[in-house]
Steps between C-alpha positions, in 0.01 A plus 500: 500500500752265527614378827833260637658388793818450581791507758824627523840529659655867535844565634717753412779392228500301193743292584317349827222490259667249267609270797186517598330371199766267430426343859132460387526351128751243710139429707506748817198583561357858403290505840802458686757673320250828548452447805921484558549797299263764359568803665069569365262382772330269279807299572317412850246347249742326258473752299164528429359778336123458466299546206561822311426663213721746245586803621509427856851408489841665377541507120739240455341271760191500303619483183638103580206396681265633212709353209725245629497086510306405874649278753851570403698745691623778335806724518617700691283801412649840570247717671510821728521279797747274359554180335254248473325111457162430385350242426158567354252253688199539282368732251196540312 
């Protein structure tokens, strides 16, 4: 079975989102941006979600770490908790 890691940032509107991931493709750092804003406690982490495999997270979330580019940071993604970044650390 496939597994990944990855990390995330989770607050709750898509337009914080986009700032968000603006403020990181202009070089903030993901760590600390999490840590700033994710209302998930990973954020304490930088985000950090472990290793995982499908199934143990919400469709959509899985659905870009299982098919999407790694080490880029992607969306937002619209889950039930709200809207999200990943970036997909590793995945084999």
């Amino acid at each position: 079975m496939p597994k990944a890691s990855a990390r995330h940032i989770l607050v709750d509107n898509e337009k914080v989102c986009n700032e968000l991931k603006l403020e990181i493709e202009n070089g903030a750092d993901f760590a600390d941006v999490a840590a700033k804003h994710s209302q998930c406690p990973s954020g304490k982490q930088g985000g950090a979600l472990g290793e995982f495999s499908p199934g143990q997270m919400v469709k959509e979330f899985d659905t870009v770490v299982f098919s999407d580019k790694v080490g880029v940071v992607h969306g937002p993604v619209k889950t039930q908790f709200g809207y999200h970044l990943i970036e997909i650390t590793a995945r084999d």
